[in-house]
DRENZA-649928 format. One line per field, with one value per residue (C-alpha): residue in three letters; residue number from 1; x, y, z. Coordinates in nm, 4 decimals. Layout:
BEGIN
residu <- (ala; ...)
num <- (NUM; ...)
u <- (X; ...)
v <- (Y; ...)
w <- (Z; ...)
REM end
This chain:
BEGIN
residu <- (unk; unk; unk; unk; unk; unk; unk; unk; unk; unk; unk; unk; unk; unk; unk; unk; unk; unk; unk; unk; unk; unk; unk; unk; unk; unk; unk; unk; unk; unk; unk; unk; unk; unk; unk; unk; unk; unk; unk; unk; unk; unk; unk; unk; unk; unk; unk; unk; unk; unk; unk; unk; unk; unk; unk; unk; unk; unk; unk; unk; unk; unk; unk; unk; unk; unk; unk; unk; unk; unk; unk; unk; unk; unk; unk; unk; unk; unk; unk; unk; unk; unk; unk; unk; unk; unk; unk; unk; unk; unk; unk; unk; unk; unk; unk; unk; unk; unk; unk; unk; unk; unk; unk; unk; unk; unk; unk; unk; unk; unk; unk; unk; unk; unk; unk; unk; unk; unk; unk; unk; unk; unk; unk; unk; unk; unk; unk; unk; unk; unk; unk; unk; unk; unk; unk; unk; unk; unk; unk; unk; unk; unk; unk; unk; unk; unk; unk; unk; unk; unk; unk; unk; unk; unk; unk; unk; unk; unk; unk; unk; unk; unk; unk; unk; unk; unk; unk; unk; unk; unk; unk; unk; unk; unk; unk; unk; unk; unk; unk; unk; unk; unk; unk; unk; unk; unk; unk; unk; unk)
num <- (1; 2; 3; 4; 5; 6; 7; 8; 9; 10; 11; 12; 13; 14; 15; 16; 17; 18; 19; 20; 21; 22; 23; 24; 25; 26; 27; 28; 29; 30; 31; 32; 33; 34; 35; 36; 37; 38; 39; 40; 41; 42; 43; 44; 45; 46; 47; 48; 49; 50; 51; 52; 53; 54; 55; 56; 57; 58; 59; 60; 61; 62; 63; 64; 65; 66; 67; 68; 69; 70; 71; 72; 73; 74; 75; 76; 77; 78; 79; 80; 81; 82; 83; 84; 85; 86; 87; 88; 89; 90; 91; 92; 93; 94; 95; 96; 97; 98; 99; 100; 101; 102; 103; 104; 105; 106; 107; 108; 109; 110; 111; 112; 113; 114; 115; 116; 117; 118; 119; 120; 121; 122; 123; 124; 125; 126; 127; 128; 129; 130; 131; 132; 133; 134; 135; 136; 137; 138; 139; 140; 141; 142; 143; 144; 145; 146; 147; 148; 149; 150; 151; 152; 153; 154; 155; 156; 157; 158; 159; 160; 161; 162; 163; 164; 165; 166; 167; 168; 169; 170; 171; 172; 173; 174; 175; 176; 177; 178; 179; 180; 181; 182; 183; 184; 185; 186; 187; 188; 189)
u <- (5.5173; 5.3614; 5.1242; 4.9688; 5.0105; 4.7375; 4.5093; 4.5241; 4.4771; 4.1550; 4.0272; 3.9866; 3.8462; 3.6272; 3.5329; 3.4718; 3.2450; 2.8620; 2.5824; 2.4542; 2.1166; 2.1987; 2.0222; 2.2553; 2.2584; 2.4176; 2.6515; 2.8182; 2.8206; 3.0305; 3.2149; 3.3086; 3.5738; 3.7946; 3.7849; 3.8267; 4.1611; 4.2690; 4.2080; 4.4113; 4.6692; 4.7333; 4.6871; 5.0005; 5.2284; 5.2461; 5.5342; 5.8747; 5.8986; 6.1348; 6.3676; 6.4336; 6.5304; 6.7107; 7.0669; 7.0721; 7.3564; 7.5596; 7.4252; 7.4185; 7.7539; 7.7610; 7.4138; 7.4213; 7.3696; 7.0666; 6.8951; 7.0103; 6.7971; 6.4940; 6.5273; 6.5627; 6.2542; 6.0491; 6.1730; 6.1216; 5.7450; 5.6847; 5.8144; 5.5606; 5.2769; 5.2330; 5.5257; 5.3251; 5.2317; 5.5436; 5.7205; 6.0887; 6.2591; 6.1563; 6.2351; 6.5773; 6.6472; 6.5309; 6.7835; 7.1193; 7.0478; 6.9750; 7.2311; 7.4103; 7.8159; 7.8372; 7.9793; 8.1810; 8.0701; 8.2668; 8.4840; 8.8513; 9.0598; 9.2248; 9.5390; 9.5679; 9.7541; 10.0220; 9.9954; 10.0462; 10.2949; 10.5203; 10.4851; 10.5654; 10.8532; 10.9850; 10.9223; 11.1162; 11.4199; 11.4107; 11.4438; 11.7161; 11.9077; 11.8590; 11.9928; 12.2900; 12.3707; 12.3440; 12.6053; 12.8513; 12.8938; 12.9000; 13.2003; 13.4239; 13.5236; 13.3266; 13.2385; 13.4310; 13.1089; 13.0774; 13.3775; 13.3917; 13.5947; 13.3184; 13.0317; 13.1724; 13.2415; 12.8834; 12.7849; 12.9697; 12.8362; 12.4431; 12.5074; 12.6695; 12.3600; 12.1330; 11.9499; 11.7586; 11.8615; 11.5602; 11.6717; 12.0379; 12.2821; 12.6977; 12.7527; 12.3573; 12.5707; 12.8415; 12.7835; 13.1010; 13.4760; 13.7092; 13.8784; 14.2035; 14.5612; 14.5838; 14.3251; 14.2826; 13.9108; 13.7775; 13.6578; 13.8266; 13.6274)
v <- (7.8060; 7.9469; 7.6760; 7.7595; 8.1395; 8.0413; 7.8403; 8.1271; 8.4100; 8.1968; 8.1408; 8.4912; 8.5797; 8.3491; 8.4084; 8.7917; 8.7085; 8.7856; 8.5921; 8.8109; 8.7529; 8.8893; 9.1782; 9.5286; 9.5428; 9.1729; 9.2557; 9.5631; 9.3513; 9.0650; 9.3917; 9.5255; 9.2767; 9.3652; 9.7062; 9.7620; 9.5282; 9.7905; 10.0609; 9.8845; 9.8170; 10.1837; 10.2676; 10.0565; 10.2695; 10.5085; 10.8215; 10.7940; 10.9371; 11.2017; 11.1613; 10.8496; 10.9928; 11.2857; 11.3396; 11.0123; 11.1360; 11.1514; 10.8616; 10.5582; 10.4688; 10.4144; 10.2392; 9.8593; 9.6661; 9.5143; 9.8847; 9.9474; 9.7081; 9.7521; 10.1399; 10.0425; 9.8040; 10.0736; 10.3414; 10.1198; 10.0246; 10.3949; 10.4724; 10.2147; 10.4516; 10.7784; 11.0099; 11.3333; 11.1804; 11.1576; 11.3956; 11.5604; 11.4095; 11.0610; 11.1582; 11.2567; 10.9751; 10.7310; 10.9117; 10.9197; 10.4953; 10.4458; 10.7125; 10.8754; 10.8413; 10.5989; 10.2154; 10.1808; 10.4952; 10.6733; 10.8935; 10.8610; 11.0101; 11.3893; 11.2377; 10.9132; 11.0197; 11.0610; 10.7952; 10.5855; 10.7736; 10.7492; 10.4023; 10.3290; 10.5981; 10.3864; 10.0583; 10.1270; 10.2485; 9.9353; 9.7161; 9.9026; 9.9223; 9.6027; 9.5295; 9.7672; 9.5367; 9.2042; 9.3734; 9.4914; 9.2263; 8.9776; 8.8040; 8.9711; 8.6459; 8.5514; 8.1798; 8.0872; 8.0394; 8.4251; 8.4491; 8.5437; 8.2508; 8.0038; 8.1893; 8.1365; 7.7593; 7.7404; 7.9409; 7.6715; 7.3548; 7.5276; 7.5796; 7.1921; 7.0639; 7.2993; 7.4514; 7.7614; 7.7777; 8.0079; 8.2964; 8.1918; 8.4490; 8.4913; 8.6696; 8.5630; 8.3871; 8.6069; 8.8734; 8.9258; 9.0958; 8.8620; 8.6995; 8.8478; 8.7040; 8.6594; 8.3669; 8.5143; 8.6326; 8.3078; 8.0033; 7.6650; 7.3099)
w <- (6.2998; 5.9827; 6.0092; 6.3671; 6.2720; 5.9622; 6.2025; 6.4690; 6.2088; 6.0649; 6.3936; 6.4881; 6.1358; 6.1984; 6.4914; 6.3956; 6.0883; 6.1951; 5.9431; 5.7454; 5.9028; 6.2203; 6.3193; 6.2964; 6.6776; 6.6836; 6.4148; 6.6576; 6.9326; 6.7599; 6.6100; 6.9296; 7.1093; 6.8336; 6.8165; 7.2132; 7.1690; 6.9219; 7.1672; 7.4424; 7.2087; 7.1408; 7.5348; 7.6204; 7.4227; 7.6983; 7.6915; 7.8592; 8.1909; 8.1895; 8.4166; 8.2511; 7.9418; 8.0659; 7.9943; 7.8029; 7.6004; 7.8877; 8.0646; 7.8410; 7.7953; 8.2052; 8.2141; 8.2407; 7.9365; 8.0860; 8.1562; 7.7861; 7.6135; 7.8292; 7.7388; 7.3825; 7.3517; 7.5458; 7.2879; 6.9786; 7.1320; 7.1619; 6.8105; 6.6524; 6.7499; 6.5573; 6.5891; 6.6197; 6.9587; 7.1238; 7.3233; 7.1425; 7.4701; 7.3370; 6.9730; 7.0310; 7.2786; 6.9789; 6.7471; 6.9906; 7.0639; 6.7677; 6.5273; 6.8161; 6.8999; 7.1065; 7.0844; 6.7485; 6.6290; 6.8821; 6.7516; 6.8270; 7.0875; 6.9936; 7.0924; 6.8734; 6.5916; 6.8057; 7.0033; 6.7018; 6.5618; 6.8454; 6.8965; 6.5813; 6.5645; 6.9023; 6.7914; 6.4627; 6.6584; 6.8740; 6.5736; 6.4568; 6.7505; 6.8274; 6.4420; 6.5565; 6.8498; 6.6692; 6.3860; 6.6759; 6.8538; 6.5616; 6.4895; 6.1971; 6.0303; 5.7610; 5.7062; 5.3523; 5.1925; 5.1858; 4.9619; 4.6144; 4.5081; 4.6536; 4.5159; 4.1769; 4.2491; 4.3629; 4.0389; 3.8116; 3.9972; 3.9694; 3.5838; 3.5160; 3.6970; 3.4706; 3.7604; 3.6732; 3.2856; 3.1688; 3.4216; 3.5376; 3.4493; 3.5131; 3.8112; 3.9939; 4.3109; 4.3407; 4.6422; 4.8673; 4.7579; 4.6774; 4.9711; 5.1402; 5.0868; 5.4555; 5.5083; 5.8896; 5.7867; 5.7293; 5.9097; 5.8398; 5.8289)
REM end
C-alpha cells in the first residue's frame, strides 16, 4: 500500500512539473488542473441543512445507528474545513456527538442509589432467612465428631503423625462443649 501510495504521489508530481523552458503562459496552464481540484475539494464541504441538525440532542439517541454514522462522517467532513465557516448549529452538533451525554457517558438514573441499595438490603435478608430456615429445621443431634472428646482424639492422632508442627498448638481442633452424660445427642456408627 505504501508502495502504490509513492508511485501515485510521484506520478502526479510529475505530471505537475512544467520544463523550465516553457513559456509562462504554458507553465499556468499545466498549473491550473491542480489548483481547480483544490477548489472543488473545498466546494464539497457544504453546511448541514438545518433541519437535520435540529434538536439533535434530543434526537440521537432514537436515530438508527445507520443515520448516526452518516451524520457523523458528514459532521467530521465539515469540521476539516475552516471552523470560522461553519454555522454554530453545526458546531454544537459536532460537540454533543462527539463530547455530549449520550451512550456510556450517560449519566445515571436519580433513582439508582436506591435501587441498589434495596436490592442488596433484600438480597441480604434472603440469605439470612434462608440461613434461619436451614438452622430450624436441622436436626439437633450432633454427629460425635462434633464432640469435645473426639476433637481432642483427633488433636492427639494430628500431633503423633507430626502434621503441622511449626504452627500446631494444644487446643487448635477442639471447637464444641464437652459431650452430655446422656449419649441421646449424638449419632452412633
Amino acid at each position: 500500500m505504501l508502495r502504490s501510495s509513492i508511485i501515485r504521489a510521484t506520478r502526479s508530481s510529475a505530471s505537475s512539473v512544467v520544463p523550465s523552458t516553457a513559456t509562462p503562459a504554458a507553465r499556468l496552464q499545466r498549473a491550473a488542473p491542480a489548483v481547480c481540484v483544490q477548489q472543488q475539494q473545498s466546494r464539497q464541504a457544504h453546511a448541514i441543512s438545518n433541519p437535520t441538525l435540529a434538536n439533535i440532542e434530543k434526537r440521537w439517541e432514537d436515530m438508527p445507528p445507520q443515520e448516526q454514522a452518516d451524520l457523523w462522517m458528514t459532521l467530521r467532513d465539515r469540521m476539516k474545513v475552516d471552523w470560522r465557516e461553519m454555522t454554530m448549529q453545526e458546531k454544537k452538533a459536532a460537540y454533543y456527538v462527539a463530547f455530549g451525554p449520550h451512550g456510556p457517558r450517560r449519566p445515571p438514573p436519580a433513582d439508582e442509589g436506591r435501587k441498589v441499595l434495596f436490592w442488596s438490603i433484600s438480597l441480604i435478608g434472603a440469605g439470612v432467612a434462608l440461613f434461619a430456615a436451614t438452622r430450624m429445621f436441622a436436626s439437633p443431634i450432633r454427629p460425635k465428631t462434633m464432640t469435645k472428646e473426639w476433637q481432642e482424639a483427633t488433636e492427639e492422632y494430628m500431633k503423633s503423625q507430626g502434621t503441622e508442627p511449626i504452627t500446631f498448638y494444644k487446643g487448635m481442633m477442639v471447637q464444641s462443649p464437652p459431650a452430655s452424660k446422656t449419649g441421646s445427642d449424638q449419632i452412633t456408627e
